[in-house]
MARTIVEX-678030 format. One record per residue (C-alpha): x, y, z; residue in one letter; residue number from 1. Coordinates in nm, 3 decimals. Example, Ala and Ser with C-alpha at 12.3 -4.5 7.8 and 13.67 -1.06 7.14 Angstrom:
BEGIN
{{1.230; -0.450; 0.780}; a; 1} {{1.367; -0.106; 0.714}; s; 2} 
This chain:
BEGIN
{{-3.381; -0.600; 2.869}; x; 1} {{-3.756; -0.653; 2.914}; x; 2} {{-3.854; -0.956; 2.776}; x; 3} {{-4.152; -1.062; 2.601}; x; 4} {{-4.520; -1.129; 2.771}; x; 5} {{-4.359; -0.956; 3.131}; x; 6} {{-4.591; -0.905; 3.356}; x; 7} {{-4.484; -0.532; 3.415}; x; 8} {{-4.585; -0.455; 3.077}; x; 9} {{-4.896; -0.331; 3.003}; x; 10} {{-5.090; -0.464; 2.681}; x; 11} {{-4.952; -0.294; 2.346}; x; 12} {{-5.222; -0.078; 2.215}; x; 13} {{-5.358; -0.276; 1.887}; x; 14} {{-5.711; -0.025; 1.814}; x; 15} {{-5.497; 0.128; 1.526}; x; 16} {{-5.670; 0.465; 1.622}; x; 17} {{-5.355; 0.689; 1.551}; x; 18} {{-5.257; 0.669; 1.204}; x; 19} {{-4.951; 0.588; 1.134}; x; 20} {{-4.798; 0.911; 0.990}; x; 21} {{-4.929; 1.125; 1.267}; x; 22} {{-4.747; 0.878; 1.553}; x; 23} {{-4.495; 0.989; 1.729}; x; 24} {{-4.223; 0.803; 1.848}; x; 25} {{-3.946; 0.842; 2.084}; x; 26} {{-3.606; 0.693; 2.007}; x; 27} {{-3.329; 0.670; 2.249}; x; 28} {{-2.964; 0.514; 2.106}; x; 29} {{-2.703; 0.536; 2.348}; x; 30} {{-2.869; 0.771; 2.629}; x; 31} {{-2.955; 0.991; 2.316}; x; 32} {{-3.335; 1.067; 2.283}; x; 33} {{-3.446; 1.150; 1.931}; x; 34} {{-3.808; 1.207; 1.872}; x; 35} {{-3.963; 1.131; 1.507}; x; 36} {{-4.274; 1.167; 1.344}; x; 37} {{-4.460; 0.890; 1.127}; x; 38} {{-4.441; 1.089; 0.790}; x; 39} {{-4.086; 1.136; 0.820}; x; 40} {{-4.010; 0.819; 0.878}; x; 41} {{-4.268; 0.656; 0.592}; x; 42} {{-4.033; 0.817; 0.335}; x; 43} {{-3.834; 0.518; 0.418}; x; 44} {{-4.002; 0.233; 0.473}; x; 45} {{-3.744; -0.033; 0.427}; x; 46} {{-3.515; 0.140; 0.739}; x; 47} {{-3.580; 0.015; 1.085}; x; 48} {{-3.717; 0.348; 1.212}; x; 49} {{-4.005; 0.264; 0.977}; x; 50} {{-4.086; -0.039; 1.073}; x; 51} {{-4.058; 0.111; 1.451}; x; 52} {{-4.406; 0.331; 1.326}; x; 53} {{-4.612; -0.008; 1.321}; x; 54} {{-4.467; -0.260; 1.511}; x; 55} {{-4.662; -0.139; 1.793}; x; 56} {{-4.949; -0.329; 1.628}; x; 57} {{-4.751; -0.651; 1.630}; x; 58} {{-4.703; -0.725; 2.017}; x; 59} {{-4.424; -0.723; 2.218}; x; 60} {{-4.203; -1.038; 1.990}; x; 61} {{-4.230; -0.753; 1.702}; x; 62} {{-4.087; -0.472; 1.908}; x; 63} {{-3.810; -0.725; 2.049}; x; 64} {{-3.705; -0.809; 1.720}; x; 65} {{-3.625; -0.448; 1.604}; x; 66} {{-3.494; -0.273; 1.974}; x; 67} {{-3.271; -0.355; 2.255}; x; 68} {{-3.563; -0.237; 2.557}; x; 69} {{-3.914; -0.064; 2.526}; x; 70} {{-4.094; 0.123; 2.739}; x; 71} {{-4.459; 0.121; 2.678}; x; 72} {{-4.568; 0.409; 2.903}; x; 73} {{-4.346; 0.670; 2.741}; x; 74} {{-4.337; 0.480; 2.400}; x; 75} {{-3.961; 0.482; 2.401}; x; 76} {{-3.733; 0.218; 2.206}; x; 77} {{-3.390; 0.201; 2.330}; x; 78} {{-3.096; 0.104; 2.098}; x; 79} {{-2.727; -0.033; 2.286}; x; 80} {{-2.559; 0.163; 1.952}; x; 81} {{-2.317; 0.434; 1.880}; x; 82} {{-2.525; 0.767; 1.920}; x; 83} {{-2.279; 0.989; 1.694}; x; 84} {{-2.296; 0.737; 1.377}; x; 85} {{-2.728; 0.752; 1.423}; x; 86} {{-2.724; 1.123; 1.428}; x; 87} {{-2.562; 1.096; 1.087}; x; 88} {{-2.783; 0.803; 0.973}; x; 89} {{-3.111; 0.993; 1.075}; x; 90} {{-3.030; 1.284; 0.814}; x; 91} {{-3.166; 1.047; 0.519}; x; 92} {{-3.473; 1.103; 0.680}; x; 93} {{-3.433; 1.499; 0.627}; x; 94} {{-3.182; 1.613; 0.359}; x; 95} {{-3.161; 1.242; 0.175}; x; 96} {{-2.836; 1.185; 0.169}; x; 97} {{-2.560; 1.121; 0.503}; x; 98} {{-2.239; 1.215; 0.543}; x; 99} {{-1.994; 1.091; 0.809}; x; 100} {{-1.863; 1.312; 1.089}; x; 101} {{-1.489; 1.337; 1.101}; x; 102} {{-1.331; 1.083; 1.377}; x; 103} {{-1.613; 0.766; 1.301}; x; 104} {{-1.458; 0.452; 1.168}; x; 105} {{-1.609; 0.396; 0.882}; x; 106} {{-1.632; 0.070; 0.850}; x; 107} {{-1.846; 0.049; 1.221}; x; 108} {{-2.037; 0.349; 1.016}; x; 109} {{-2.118; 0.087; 0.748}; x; 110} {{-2.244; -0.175; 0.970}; x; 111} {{-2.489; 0.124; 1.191}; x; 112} {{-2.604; 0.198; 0.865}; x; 113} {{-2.703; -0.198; 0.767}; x; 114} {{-2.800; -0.224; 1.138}; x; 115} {{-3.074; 0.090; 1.070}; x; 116} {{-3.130; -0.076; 0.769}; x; 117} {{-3.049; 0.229; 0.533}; x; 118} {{-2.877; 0.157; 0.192}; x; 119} {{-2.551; 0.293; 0.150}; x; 120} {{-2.691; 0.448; -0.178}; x; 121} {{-2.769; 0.727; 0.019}; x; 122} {{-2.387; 0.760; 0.185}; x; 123} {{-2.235; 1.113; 0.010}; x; 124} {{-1.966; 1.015; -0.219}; x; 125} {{-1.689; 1.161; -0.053}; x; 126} {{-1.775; 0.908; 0.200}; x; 127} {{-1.762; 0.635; 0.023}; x; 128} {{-1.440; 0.710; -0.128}; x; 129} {{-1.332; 0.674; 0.275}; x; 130} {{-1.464; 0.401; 0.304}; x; 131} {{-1.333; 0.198; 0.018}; x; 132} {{-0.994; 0.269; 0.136}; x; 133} {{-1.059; 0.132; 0.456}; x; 134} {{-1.198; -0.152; 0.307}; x; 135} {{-0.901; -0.192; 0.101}; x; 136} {{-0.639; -0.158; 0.437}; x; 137} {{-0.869; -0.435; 0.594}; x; 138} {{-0.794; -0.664; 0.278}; x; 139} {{-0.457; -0.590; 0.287}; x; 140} {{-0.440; -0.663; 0.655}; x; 141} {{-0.592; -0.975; 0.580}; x; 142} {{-0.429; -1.120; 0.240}; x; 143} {{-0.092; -1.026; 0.469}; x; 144} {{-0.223; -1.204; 0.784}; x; 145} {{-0.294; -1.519; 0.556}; x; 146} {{0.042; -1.514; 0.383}; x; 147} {{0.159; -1.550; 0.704}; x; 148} {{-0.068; -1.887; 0.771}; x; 149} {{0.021; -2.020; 0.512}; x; 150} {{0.396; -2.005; 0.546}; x; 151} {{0.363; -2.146; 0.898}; x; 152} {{0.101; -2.383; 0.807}; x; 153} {{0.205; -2.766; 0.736}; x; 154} {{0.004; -2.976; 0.449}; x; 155} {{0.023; -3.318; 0.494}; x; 156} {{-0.141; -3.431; 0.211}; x; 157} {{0.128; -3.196; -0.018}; x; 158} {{0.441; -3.454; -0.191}; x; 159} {{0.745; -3.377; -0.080}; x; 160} {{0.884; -3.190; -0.368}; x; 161} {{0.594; -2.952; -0.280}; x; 162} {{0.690; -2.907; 0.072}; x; 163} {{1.031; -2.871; -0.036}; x; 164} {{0.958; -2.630; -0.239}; x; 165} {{0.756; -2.427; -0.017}; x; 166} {{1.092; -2.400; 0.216}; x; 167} {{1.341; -2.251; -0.092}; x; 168} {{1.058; -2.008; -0.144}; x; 169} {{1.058; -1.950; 0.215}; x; 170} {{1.431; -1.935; 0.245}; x; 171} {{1.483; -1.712; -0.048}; x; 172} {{1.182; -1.479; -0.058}; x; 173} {{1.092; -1.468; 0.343}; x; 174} {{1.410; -1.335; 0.530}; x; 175} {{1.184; -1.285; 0.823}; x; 176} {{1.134; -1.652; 0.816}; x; 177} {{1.465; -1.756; 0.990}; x; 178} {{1.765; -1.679; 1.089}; x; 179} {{1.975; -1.870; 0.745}; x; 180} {{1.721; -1.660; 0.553}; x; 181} {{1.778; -1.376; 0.722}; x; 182} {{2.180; -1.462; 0.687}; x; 183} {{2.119; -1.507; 0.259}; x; 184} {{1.923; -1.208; 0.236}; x; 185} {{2.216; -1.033; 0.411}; x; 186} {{2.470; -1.254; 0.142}; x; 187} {{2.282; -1.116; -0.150}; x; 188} {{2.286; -0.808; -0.097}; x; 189} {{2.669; -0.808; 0.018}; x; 190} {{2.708; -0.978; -0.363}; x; 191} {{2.488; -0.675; -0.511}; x; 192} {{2.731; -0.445; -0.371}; x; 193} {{3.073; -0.608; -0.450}; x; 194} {{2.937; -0.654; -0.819}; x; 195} {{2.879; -0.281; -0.853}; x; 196} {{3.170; -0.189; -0.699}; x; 197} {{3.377; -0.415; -0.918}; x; 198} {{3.220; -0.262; -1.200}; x; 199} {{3.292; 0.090; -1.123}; x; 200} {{3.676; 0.044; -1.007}; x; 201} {{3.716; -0.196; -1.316}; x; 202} {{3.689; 0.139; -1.551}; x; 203} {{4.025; 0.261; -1.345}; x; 204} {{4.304; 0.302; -1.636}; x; 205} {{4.588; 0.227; -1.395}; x; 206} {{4.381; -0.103; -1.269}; x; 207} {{4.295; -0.194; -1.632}; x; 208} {{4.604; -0.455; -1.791}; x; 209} {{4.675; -0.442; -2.173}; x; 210} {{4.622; -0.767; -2.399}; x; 211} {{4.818; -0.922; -2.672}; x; 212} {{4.694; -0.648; -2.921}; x; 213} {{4.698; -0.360; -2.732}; x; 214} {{4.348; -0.306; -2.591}; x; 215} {{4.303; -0.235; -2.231}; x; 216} {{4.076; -0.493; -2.081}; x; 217} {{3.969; -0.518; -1.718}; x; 218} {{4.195; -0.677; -1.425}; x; 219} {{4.179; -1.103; -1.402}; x; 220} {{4.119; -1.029; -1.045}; x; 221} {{3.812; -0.850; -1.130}; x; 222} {{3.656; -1.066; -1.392}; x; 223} {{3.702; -1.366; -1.104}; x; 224} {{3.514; -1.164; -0.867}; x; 225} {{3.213; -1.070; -1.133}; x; 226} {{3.205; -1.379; -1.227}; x; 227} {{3.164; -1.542; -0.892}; x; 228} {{2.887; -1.257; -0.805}; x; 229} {{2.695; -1.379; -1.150}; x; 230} {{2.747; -1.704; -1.014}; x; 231} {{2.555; -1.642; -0.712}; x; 232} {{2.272; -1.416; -0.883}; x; 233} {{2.215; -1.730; -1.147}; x; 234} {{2.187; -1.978; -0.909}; x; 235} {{1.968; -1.716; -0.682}; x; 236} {{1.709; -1.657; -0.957}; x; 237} {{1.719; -2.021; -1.091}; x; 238} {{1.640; -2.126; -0.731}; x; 239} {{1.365; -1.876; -0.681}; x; 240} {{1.200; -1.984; -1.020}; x; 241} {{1.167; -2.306; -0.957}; x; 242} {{1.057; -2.321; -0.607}; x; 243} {{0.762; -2.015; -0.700}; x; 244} {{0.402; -2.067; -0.741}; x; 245} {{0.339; -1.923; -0.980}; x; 246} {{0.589; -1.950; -1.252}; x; 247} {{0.448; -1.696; -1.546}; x; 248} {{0.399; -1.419; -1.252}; x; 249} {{0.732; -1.471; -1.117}; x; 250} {{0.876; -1.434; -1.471}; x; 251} {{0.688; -1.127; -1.542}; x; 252} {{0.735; -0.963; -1.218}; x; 253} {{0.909; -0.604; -1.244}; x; 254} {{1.188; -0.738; -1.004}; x; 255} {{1.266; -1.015; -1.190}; x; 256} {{1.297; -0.867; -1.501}; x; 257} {{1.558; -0.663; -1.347}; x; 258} {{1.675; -1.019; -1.206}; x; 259} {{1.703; -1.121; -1.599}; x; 260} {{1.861; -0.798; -1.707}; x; 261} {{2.149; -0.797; -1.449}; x; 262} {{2.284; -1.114; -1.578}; x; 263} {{2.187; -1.145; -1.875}; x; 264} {{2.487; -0.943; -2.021}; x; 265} {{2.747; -1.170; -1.892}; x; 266} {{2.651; -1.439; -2.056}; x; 267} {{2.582; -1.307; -2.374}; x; 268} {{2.912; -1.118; -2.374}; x; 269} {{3.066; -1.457; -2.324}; x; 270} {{2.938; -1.568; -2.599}; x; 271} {{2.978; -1.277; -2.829}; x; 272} {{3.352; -1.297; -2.697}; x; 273} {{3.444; -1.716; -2.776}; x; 274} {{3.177; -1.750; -3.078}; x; 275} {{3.103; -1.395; -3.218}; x; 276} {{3.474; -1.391; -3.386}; x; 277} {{3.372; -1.657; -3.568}; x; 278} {{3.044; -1.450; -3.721}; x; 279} {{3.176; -1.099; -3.732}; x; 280} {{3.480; -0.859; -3.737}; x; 281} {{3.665; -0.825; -3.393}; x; 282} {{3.588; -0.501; -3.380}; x; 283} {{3.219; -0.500; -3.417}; x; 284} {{3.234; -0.808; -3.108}; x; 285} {{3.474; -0.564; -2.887}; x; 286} {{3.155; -0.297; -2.935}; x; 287} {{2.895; -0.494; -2.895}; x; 288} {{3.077; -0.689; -2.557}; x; 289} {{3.089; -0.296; -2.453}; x; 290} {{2.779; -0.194; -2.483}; x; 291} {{2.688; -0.552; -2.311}; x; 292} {{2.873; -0.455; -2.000}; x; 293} {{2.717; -0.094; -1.959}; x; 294} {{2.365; -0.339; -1.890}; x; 295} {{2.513; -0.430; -1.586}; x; 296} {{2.413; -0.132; -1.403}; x; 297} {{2.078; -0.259; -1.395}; x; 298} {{2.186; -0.470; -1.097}; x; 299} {{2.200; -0.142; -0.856}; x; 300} {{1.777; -0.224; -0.903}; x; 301} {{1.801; -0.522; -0.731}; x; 302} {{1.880; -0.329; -0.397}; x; 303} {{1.516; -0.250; -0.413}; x; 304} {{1.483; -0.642; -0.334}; x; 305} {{1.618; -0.579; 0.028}; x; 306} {{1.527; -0.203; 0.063}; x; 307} {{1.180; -0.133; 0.216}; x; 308} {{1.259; 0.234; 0.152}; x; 309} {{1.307; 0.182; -0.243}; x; 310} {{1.019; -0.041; -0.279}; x; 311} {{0.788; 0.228; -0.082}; x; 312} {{0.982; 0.542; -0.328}; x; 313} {{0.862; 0.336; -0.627}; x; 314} {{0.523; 0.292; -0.524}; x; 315} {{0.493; 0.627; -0.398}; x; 316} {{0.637; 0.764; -0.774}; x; 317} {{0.341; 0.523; -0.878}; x; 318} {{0.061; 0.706; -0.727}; x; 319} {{0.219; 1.027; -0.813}; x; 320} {{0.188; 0.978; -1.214}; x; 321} {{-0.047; 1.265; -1.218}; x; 322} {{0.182; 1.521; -0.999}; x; 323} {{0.451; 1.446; -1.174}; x; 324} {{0.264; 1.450; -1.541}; x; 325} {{0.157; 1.869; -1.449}; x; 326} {{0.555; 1.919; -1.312}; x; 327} {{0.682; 1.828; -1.691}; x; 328} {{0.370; 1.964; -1.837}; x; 329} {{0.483; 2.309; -1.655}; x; 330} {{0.868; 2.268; -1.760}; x; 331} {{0.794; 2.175; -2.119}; x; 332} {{0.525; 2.501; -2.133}; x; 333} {{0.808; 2.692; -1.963}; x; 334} {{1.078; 2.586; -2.206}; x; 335} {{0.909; 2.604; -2.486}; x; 336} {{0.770; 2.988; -2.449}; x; 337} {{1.127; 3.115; -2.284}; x; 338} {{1.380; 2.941; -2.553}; x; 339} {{1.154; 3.128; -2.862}; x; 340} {{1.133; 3.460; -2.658}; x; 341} {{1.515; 3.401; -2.609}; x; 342} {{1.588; 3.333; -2.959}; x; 343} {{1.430; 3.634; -3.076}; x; 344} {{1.572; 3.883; -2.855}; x; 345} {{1.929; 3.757; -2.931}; x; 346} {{1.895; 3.794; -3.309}; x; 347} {{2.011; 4.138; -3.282}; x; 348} {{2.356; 4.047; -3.111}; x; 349} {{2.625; 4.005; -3.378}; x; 350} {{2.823; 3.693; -3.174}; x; 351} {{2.456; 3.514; -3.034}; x; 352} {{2.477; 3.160; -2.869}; x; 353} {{2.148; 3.121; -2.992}; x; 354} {{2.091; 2.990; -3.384}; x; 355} {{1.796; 2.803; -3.357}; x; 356} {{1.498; 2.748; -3.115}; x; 357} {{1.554; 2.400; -3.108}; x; 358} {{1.898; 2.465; -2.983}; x; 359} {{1.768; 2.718; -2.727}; x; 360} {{1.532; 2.424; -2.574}; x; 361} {{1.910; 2.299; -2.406}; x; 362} {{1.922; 2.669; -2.259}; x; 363} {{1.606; 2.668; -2.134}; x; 364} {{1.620; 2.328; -1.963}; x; 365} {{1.902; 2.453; -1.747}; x; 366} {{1.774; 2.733; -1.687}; x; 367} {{1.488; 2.663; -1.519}; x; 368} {{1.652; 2.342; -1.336}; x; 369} {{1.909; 2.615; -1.196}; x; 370} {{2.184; 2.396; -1.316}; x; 371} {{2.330; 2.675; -1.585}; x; 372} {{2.636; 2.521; -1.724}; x; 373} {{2.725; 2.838; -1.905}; x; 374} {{2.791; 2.720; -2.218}; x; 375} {{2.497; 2.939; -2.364}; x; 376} {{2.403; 3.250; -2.225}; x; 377} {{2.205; 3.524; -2.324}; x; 378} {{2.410; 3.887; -2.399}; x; 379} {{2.187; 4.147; -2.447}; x; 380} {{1.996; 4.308; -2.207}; x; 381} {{1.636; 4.172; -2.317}; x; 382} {{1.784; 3.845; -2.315}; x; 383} {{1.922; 3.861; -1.948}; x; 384} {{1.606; 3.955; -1.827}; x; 385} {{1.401; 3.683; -2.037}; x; 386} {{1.686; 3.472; -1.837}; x; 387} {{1.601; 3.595; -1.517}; x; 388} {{1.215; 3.546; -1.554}; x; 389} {{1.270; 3.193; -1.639}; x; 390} {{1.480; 3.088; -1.387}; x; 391} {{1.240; 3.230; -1.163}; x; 392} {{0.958; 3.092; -1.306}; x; 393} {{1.122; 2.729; -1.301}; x; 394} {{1.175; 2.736; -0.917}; x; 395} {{0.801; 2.781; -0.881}; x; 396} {{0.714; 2.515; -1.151}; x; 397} {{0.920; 2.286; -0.989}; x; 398} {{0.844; 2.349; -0.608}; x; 399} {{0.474; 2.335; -0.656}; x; 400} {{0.357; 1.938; -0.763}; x; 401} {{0.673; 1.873; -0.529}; x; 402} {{0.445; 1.876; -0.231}; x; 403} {{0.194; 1.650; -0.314}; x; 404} {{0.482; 1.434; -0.441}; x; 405} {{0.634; 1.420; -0.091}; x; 406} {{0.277; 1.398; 0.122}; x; 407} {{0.228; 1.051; -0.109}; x; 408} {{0.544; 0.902; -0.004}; x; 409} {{0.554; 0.961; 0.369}; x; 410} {{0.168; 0.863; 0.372}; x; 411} {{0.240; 0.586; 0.174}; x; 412} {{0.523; 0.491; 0.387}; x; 413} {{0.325; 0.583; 0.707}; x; 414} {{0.070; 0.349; 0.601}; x; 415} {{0.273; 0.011; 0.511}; x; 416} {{0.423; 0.050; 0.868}; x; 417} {{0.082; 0.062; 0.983}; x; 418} {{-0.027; -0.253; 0.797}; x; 419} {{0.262; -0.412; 0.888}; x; 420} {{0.198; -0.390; 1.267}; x; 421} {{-0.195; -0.436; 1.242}; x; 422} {{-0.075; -0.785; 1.069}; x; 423} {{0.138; -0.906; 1.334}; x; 424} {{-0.153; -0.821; 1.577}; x; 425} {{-0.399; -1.014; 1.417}; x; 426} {{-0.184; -1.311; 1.461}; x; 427} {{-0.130; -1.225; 1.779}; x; 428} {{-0.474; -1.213; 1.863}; x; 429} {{-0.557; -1.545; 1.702}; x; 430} {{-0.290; -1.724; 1.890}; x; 431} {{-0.470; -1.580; 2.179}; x; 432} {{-0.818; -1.684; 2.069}; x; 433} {{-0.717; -2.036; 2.002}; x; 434} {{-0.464; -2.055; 2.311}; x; 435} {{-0.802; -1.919; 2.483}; x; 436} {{-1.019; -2.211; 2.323}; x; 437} {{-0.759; -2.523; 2.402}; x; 438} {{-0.776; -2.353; 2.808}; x; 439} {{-1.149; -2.349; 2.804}; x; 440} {{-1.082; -1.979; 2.919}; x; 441} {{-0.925; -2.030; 3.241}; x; 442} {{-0.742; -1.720; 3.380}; x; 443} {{-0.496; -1.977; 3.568}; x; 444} {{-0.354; -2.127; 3.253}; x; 445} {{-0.298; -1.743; 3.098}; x; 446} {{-0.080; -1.723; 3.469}; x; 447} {{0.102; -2.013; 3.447}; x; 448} {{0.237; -1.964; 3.084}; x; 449} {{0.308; -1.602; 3.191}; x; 450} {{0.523; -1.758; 3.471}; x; 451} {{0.704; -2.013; 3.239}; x; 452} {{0.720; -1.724; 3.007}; x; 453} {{0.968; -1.588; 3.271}; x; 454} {{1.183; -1.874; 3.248}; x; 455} {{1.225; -1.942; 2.910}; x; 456} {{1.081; -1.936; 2.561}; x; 457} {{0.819; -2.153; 2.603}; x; 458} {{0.564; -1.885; 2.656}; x; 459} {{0.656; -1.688; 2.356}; x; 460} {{0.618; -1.979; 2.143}; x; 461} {{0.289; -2.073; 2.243}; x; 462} {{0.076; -1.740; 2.353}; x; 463} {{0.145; -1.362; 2.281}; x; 464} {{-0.074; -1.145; 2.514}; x; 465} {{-0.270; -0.941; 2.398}; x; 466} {{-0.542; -0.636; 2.529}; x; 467} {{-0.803; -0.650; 2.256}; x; 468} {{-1.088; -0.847; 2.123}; x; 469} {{-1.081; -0.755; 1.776}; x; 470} {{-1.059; -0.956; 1.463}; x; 471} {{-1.069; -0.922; 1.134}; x; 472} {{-1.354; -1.048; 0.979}; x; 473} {{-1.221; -1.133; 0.638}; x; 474} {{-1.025; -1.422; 0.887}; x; 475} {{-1.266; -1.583; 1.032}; x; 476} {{-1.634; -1.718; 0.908}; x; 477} {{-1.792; -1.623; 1.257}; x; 478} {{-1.991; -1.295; 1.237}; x; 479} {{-1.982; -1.215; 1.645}; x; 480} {{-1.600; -1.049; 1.613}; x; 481} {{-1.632; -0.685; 1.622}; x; 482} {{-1.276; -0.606; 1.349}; x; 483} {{-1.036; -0.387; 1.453}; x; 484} {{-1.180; -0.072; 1.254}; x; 485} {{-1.532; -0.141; 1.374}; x; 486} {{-1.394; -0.131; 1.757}; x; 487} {{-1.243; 0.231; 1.728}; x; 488} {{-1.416; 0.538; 1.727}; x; 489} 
């Protein structure tokens, strides 16, 4: 780059003889030339092609302050930027708005357009939709990346009970963490099983024993076994609540709730059973301790706990509120119009299935499912064909919002694994950054812990290699890391 006051630059022409909007000026960003003209540019003047018009006028420390390189004879300002995102930028200057080719990042788009100095006002809005959402995966990245910190981090000023508490949450909520949490994670969900599996095969008649008055009751065996799983899924949540944060978000949490649900029953059942005789007829307790024990199906949920795939299917159901809002608006339009049409042309048959339209709303419902139980069915000829047009007509009102349905979960999915591994690099690249900072940058150290890397786990644990530069900048307070996003094109 040319510097200031060189010699090989010839004096910047101050006369002000060429007005301003009839200059022309010759941009090049990139090895991309770009000629403009004063009056376009003066539409603008707030961007940094406008201020380009009369900087001329300034001498070379204002020209330097807005370009890379300048050469006087041709009146040409060079840029070191991407030349695709300024072809976009420049077409503020002609249609007044910009719009972002397919295959820019745009988050570097973002940062060419503060760089040209053009407010993002002007960005289309199916752009900026774009880039919130990248915004949004670089917070994520980050909020994970710093969950991460602070679960390896150390506070020495924190009491002990705080440590310690930080290490059940760890233990219990972080299989990742270690191996014994990675063993407990595996424990709990072993318990999860057993306990639903005890509760189906309990309902067996020939495992079921009789009691002193002749009601069939579920095997001692079994009870042992559920009560040792509701054993471990107290002292699980009891442990988890009081080693949290954040006690009121824990207890609110949708998981939790299922936490609460799943044992919940047991206890109160116990109680019904030893104190509820007391209060009410035997009978009324036997029904109520029932109904208790058909809650405890609520503890298949807590699968979703250890199941990455059941955590992404109910966020993925989450997002698809509005897909699956028109597939029941098209069913109950469906049902509605083919159980009246059925109705009325089966008045005329002398043994109809159908007596009210209410009761033809069951017909419908498998009918369009394609389930058809048979237990209604149309028998005249009108009616068969009304049949026939709604089954058909259900296959296409189901099959269509199933689509979108299915795109949301895999790119749903697709994107958590890509989060996931954009995380782990970030911490892989700050372990290389500071590794890079205690070695004063010396190549030699990087070879000598890849040789003792070779030997044993002592390069692992102190340096993960890494071929990028990027970080995120949501990390770190210095502005001079290009992020991840801003790096691609």
């Amino acid at each position: 780059i040319k510097m200031a006051g060189d010699s090989r630059f010839p004096d910047v022409d101050t006369d002000g003889s060429e007005k301003s909007e009839e200059m022309e000026i010759v941009v090049n960003v990139g090895g991309v030339r770009q000629v403009f003209y004063g009056d376009n540019l003066n539409q603008y003047p707030e961007t940094r092609l406008a201020e380009l018009v009369n900087c001329l006028s300034g001498g070379y420390d204002s020209i330097f302050s807005l370009c890379d390189d300048y050469d006087p004879g041709k009146r040409e300002f060079y840029f070191d930027r991407d030349p695709d995102a300024f072809k976009c930028i420049i077409d503020v200057y002609y249609f007044g708005e910009i719009h972002m080719k397919k295959g820019i990042c745009p988050i570097c788009f973002k940062n060419e357009m503060e760089f040209w100095k053009v407010d993002l006002k002007f960005l289309d809005d199916c752009c900026k939709a774009h880039l919130s959402e990248k915004k949004e995966e670089l917070e994520e990245i980050a909020r994970r990346v710093q969950l991460i910190l602070d679960d390896l981090g150390v506070d020495a000023s924190e009491s002990r009970w705080k440590r310690c508490q930080k290490c059940i949450w760890k233990f219990l909520e972080k299989p990742e963490s270690s191996y014994p949490a990675r063993v407990i994670a595996v424990l709990s969900f072993l318990f999860i099983l057993i306990s639903s599996v005890v509760m189906c095969v309990g309902t067996i008649p020939d495992l079921q024993v009789v009691d002193a008055e002749g009601n069939r009751m579920e095997h001692p065996t079994l009870d042992s076994i559920e009560t040792a799983c509701i054993g471990w899924f107290t002292m699980e949540y009891v442990l988890r609540l009081i080693s949290s944060p954040n006690k009121l978000h824990f207890a609110l949490s949708f998981m939790n709730i299922v936490d609460v649900l799943a044992i919940l029953p047991f206890y109160v059942s116990l109680t019904l059973t030893h104190l509820g005789a007391k209060l009410m007829e035997l009978s009324n307790v036997q029904q109520a301790v029932q109904a208790l024990r058909i809650m405890r199906i609520a503890r298949i949920f807590k699968l979703a706990r250890h199941s990455s795939g059941l955590q992404t299917l109910t966020y993925a159901l989450k997002r698809s509120f509005k897909e699956l809002g028109l597939l029941l608006m098209y069913l109950a339009v469906g049902i509605f119009v083919f159980s009246a049409l059925g109705y009325t042309m089966e008045q005329s048959h002398p043994e109809t299935l159908f007596k009210s339209i209410p009761q033809s709303f069951w017909w419908a419902i498998i009918t369009m499912t394609t389930v058809g139980y048979g237990d209604i069915y149309p028998k005249t000829t009108l009616g068969k064909l009304n049949a026939a047009i709604s089954f058909l007509c259900g296959v296409i009102a189901i099959a269509l919002p199933i689509h979108p349905i299915i795109n949301n979960f895999v790119r749903y999915y697709n994107k958590q694994r890509v989060l996931e591994t954009a995380a782990k690099h970030e911490l892989e690249l700050m372990e290389l950054n500071s590794a890079e900072g205690k070695a004063t940058g010396s190549r030699s150290e990087l070879e000598d812990l890849s040789r003792e890397g070779k030997e044993g786990p002592f390069y692992s644990s102190r340096i993960k290699v890494s071929h990028s530069d990027t970080f995120i900048h949501l990390l770190s307070e210095e502005k001079h890391y290009r992020t991840r996003l801003q790096s691609c094109k």
